[in-house]
C-alpha positions as CSV (number, residue, x, y, z in Angstrom):
1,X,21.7,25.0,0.0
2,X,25.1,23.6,-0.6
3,X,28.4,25.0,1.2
4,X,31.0,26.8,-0.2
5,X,33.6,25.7,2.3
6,X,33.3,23.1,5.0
7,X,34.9,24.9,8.2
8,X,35.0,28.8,8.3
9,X,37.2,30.8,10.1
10,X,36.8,34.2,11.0
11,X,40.0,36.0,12.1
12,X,43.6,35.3,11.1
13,X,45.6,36.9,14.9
14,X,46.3,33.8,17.3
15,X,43.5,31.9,17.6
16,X,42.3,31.9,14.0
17,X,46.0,30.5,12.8
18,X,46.2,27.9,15.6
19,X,42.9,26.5,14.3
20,X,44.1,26.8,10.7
21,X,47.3,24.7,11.6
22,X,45.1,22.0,13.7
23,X,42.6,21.8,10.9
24,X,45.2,21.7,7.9
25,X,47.2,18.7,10.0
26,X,43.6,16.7,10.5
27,X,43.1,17.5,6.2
28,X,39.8,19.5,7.0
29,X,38.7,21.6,4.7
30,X,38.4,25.6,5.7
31,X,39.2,29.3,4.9
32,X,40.1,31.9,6.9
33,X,38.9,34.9,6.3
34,X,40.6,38.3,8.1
35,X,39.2,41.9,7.6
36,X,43.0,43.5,7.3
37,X,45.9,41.2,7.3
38,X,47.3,38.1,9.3
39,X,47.9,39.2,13.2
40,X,46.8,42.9,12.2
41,X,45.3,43.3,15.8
42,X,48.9,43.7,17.0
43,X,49.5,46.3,15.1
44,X,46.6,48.2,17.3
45,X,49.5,48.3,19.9
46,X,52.1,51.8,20.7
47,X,54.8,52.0,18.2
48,X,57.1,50.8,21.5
49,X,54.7,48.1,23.1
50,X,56.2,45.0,23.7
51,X,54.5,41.4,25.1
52,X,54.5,41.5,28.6
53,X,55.1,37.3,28.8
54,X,58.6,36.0,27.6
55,X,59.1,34.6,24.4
56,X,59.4,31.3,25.2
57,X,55.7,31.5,26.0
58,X,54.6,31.9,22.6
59,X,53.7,27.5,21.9
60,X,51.5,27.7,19.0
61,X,51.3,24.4,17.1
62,X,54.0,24.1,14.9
63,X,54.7,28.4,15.7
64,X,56.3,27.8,19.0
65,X,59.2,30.8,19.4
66,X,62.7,29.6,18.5
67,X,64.3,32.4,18.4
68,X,67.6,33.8,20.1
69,X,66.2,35.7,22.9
70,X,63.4,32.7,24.8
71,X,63.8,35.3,28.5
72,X,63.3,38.7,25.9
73,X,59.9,40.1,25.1
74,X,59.0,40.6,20.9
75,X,58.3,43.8,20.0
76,X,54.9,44.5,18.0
77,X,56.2,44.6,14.9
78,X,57.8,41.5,15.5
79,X,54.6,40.0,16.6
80,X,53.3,40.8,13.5
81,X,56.4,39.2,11.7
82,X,56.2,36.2,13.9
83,X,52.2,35.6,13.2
84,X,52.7,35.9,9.6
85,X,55.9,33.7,9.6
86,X,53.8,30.9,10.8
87,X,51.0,30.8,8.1
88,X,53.3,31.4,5.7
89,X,54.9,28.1,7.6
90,X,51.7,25.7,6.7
91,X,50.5,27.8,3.8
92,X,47.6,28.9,6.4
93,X,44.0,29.7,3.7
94,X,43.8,32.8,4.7
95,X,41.8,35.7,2.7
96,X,43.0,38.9,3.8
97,X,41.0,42.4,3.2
98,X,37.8,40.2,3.5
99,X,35.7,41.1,6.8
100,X,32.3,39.3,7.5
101,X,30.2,41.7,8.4
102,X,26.9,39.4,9.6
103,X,26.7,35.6,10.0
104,X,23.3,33.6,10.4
105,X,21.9,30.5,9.5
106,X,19.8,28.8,7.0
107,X,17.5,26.2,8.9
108,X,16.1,25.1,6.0
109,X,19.7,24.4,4.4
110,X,19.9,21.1,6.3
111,X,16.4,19.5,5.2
112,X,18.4,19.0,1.3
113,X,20.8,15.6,0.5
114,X,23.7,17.0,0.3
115,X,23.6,19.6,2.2
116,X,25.6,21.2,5.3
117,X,23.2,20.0,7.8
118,X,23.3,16.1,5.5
119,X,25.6,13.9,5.7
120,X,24.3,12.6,1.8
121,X,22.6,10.2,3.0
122,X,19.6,12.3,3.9
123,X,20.3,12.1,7.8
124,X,20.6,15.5,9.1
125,X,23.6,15.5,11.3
126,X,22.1,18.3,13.6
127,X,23.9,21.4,12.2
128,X,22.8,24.4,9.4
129,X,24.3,25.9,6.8
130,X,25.9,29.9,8.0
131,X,25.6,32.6,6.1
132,X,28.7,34.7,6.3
133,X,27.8,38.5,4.5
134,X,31.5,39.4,3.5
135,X,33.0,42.3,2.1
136,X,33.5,40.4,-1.1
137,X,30.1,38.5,-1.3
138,X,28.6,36.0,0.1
139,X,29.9,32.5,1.5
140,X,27.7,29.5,3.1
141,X,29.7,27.3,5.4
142,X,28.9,23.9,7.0
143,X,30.5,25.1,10.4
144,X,32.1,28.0,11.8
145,X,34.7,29.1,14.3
146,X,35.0,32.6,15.4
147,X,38.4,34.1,16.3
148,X,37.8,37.8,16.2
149,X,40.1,38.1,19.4
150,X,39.7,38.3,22.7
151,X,37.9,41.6,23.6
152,X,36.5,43.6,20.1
153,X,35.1,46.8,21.4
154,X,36.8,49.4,23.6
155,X,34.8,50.7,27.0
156,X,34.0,53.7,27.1
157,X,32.3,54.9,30.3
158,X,29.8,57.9,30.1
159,X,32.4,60.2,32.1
160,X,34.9,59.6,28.8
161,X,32.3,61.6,26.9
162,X,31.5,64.0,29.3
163,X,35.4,64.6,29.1
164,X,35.5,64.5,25.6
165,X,33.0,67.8,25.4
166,X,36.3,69.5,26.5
167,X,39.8,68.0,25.8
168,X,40.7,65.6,23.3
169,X,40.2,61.8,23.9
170,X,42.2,58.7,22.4
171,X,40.9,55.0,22.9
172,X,44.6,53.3,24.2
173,X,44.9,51.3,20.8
174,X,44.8,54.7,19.1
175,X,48.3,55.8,21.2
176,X,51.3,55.6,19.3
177,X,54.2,57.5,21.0
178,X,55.0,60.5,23.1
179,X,56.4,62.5,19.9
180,X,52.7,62.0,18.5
181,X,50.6,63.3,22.4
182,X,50.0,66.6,21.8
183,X,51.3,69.5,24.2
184,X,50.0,69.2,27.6
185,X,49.7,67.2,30.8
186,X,48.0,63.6,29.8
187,X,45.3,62.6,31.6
188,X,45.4,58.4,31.4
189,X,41.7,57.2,32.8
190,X,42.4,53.4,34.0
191,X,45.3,51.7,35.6
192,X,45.6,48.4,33.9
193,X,48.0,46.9,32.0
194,X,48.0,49.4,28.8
195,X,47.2,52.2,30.9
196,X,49.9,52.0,33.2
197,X,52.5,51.2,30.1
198,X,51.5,53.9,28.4
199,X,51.8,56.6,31.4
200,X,55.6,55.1,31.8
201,X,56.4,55.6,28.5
202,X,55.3,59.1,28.5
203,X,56.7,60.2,31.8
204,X,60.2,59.1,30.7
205,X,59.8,60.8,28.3
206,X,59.2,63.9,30.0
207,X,55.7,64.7,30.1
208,X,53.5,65.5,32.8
209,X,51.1,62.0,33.8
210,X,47.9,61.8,35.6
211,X,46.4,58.5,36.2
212,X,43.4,57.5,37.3
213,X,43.6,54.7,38.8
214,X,41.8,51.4,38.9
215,X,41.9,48.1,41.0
216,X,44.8,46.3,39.1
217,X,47.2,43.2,40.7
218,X,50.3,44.0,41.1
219,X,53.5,41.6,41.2
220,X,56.6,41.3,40.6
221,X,58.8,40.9,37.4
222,X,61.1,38.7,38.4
223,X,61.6,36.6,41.9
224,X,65.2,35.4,42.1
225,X,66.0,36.3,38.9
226,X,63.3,34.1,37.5
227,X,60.5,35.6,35.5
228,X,57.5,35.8,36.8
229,X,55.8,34.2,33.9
230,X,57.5,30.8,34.7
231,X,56.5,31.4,38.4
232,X,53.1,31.6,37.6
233,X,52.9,29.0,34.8
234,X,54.6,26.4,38.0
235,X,51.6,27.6,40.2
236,X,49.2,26.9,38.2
237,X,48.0,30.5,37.4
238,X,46.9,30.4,33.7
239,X,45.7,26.9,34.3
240,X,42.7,28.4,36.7
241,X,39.3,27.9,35.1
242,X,36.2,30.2,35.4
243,X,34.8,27.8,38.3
244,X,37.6,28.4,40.6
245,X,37.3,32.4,40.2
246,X,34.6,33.8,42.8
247,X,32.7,35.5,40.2
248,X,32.1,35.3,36.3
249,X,33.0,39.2,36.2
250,X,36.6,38.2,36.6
251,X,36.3,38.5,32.8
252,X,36.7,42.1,32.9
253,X,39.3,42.2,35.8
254,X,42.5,44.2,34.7
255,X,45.3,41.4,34.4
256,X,48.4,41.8,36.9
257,X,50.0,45.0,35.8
258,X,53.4,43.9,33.6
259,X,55.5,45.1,31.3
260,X,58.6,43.9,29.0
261,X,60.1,47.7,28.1
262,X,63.7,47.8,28.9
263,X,64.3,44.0,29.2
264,X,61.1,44.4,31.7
265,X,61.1,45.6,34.8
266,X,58.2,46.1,37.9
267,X,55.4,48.3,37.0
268,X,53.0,49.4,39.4
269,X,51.2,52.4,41.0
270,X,53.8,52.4,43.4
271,X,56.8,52.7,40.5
272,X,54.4,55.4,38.3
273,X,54.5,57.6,41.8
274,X,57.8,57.0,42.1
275,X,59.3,58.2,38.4
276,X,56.6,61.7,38.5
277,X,53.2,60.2,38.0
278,X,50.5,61.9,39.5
279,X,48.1,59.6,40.6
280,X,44.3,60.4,41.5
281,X,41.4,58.0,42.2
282,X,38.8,57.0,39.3
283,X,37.3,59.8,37.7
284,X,34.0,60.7,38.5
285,X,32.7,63.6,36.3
286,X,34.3,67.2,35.2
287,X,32.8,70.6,37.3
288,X,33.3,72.7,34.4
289,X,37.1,73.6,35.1
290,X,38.0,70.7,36.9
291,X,38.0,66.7,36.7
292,X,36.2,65.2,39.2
293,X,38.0,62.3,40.8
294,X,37.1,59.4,43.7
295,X,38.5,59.1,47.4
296,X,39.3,55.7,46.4
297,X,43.6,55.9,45.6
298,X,44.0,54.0,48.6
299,X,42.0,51.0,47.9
300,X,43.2,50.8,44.2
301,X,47.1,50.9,45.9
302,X,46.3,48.1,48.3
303,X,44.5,45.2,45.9
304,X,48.2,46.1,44.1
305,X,50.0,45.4,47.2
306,X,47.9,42.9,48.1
307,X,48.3,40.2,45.1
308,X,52.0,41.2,45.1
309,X,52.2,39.7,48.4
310,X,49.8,36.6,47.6
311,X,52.0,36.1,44.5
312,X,55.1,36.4,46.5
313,X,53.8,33.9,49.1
314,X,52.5,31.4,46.9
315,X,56.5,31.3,45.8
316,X,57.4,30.6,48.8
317,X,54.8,27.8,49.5
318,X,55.9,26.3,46.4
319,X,59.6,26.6,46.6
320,X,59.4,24.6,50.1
321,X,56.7,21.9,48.9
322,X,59.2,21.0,46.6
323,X,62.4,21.0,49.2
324,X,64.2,24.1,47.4
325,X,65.3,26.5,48.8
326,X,62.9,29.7,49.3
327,X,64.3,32.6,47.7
328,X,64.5,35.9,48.8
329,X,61.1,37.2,48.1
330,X,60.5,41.3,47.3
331,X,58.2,43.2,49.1
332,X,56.6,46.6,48.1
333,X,56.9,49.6,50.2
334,X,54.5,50.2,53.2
335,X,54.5,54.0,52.6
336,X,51.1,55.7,52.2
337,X,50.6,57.1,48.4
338,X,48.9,60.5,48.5
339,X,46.6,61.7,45.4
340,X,47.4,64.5,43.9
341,X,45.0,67.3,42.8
342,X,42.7,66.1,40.0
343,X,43.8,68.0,37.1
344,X,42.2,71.4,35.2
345,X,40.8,70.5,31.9
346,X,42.9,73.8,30.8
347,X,46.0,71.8,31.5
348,X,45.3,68.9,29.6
349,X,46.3,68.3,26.3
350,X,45.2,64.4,26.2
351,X,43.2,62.0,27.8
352,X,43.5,58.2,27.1
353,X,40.5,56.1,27.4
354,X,42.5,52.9,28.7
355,X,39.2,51.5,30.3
356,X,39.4,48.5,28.9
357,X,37.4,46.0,26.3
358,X,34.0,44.4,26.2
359,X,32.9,41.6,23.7
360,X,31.2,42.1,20.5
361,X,29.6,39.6,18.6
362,X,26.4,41.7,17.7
363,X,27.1,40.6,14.1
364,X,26.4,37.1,15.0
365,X,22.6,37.5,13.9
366,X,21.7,34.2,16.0
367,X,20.1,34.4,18.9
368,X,20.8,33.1,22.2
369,X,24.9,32.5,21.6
370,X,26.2,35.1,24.4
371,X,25.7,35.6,28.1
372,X,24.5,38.5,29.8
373,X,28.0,39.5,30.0
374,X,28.2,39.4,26.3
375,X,30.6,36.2,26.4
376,X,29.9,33.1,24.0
377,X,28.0,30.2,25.8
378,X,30.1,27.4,25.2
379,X,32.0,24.5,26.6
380,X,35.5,23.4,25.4
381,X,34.6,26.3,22.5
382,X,31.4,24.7,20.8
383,X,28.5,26.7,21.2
384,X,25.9,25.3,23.7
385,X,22.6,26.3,21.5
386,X,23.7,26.4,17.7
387,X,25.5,23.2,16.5
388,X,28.4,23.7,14.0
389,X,29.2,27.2,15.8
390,X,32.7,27.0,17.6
391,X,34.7,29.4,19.1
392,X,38.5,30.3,19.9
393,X,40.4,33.2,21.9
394,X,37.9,33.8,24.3
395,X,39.0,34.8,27.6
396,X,38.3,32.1,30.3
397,X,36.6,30.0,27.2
398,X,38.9,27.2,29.2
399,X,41.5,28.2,31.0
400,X,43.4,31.7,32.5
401,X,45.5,31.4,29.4
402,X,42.4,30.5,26.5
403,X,43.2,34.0,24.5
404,X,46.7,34.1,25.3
405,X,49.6,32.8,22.9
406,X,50.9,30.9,25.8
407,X,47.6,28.8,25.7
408,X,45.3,29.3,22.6
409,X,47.2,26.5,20.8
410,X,45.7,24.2,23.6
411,X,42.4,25.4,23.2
412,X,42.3,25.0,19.0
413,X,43.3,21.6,19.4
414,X,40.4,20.8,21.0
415,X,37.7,22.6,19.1
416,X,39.5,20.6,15.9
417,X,39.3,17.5,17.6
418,X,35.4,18.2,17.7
419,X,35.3,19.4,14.3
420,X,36.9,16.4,12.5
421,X,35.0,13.9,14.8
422,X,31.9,15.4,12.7
């Protein structure tokens, strides 16, 4: 069976486009094919949301930011804008409105001269033809690389149905604005990153907030003035790899809570208390009238506190291994947060799902290409059981900073260097 293309991608958000770029500059033929349109998983985000790293950290190939604003945070329109801007820059071959719903292989494809798995000579090379079931029809390619982002499918706990029987419930990508919450007190299940924007959007805006929180970092936004992006990026933070974590399910750890609203500013449990959020431990179960919520607020406010402080220390350590001066470094509150009263389910009028995401690549009809954690098995993004199969945008597929626009650039470049060494 002869290929259609040589290299398929699938998605056109980060990763997908950084992999177009590196491919187009080492003349390898490919397509990219997206399900909606280029960087529409943005779009997923509140009409308000904005990136919670600085602008400056966006270093695609050839789509670094060069904007105005390097210390501001682009909006998610303007992600969007930004995303599209830069395959418009290289002429990126990208087929919008086209998802692939199923990929496999052919084994037999690569017994044929000529074929994806020949190198015309009648060798086989060691690779298959894939199958991609689009859309639009069917396309063969002689390798693959999968973008479809970094998390695909939202968790959903058993409790979040059991809630559901009763009040309304949103997944956080469906949130769009306080105007658009119904009447009500929100109940917002899950303080991470979203989760914790979303309840200080809506408590500024006047509504009544429960959250129930999770085991989130905490840290500040800025340490003399200095974002704490570039803190992090001189520490070595988003340079940390998988091996130096102490356990693989760091993969579904909540990221240090962040936001850039207002010019960005620190966001934590101890700040949503502060401006009127009500603030219960993790929810358990409903009693018929009530939510049922955890003992547990106190151990979800001190791993916040607690990688504040690390964070904060680390600064110092580093500021005087380097003979500058150590600035003056914040310090969070030592007062005791109380819970509030889980709330009635007659009082709610919303509950946001902000649980989190979990990999999906059950359309992937090969077997053996995941972990038990659902992750790709892989090393520097080629798959470790199917030659030709290569992967981009995966959390921790390197580095802290593999998905993130800040490092996904990195990561394409050397899944291209593999595929035009073939």
């Amino acid at each position: 069976m002869r290929a259609d293309v040589d290299v398929l991608v699938i998605g056109a958000g980060q990763a997908g486009l950084a992999v177009s770029h590196e491919l187009d500059r080492a003349a390898v033929e490919h397509v990219v094919l997206e399900r909606d349109r280029v960087g529409a998983t943005w779009a997923d985000r509140w009409d308000s949301f904005r990136l919670v790293t600085p602008n400056h950290t966006i270093r695609l190939p050839g789509g670094e930011y060069s904007g105005t604003e390097p210390d501001g945070y682009l909006g998610r329109d303007e992600i969007g804008d930004h995303l599209r801007a830069y395959a418009d820059s290289f002429t990126a071959p990208v087929e919008e409105g086209t998802a692939v719903e199923s990929l496999r292989r052919d084994a037999d494809s690569a017994d044929s001269p000529g074929s994806a798995g020949s190198d015309g000579s009648g060798e086989r090379d060691g690779s298959d033809v894939f199958i991609a079931e689009t859309s639009t029809g069917r396309l063969r390619a002689r390798r693959v690389v999968v973008c479809t982002g970094a998390y695909q499918r939202e968790h959903r706990p058993a409790v979040i149905d059991e809630i559901a029987r009763e009040v309304p419930v949103i997944g956080a990508t469906e949130y769009r604005s306080p105007a658009a919450t119904p009447d009500g007190t929100v109940l917002i299940v899950g303080g991470g990153q979203s989760g914790c924007q979303i309840a200080s959007e809506l408590v500024h805006a006047g509504r009544e907030v429960v959250v129930a929180a999770s085991r989130a970092p905490a840290m500040p936004r800025r340490v003399d003035g200095r974002d704490i992006a570039d803190w992090l990026i001189d520490l070595g933070f988003f340079d940390q790899t998988l091996a130096d974590m102490p356990s693989p399910a760091v993969r579904f750890a909540s990221n240090p809570l962040a936001t850039g609203a207002g010019g960005g500013h620190d966001l934590n449990l101890r700040t949503l208390a502060a401006d009127g959020v009500r603030l219960i431990g993790h929810v358990t179960g409903v009693d018929g009238t009530r939510v049922v919520a955890a003992d547990d607020l106190a151990e979800s406010v001190a791993v916040g506190d607690g990688a504040f402080g690390e964070i904060c220390s680390a600064i110092g350590r580093l500021c005087a291994a380097r003979g500058l001066p150590v600035p003056g470094l914040p310090e969070l509150p030592a007062t005791e947060l109380t819970a509030a009263d889980p709330p009635g389910l007659a009082d709610l009028g919303l509950v946001v799902n902000a649980c989190g995401f979990r990999p999906a690549y059950d359309w992937i009809a090969i077997p053996g290409i995941v972990d038990d954690m659902g992750f790709p098995v892989q090393e520097n993004g080629a798959s470790a059981s199917v030659p030709g199969l290569f992967f981009a945008g995966v959390p921790w597929m390197r580095t802290r900073k593999s998905p993130l626009l800040l490092g996904v650039g990195e990561d394409a470049e050397i899944v291209v260097r593999q595929l035009a060494a073939r």
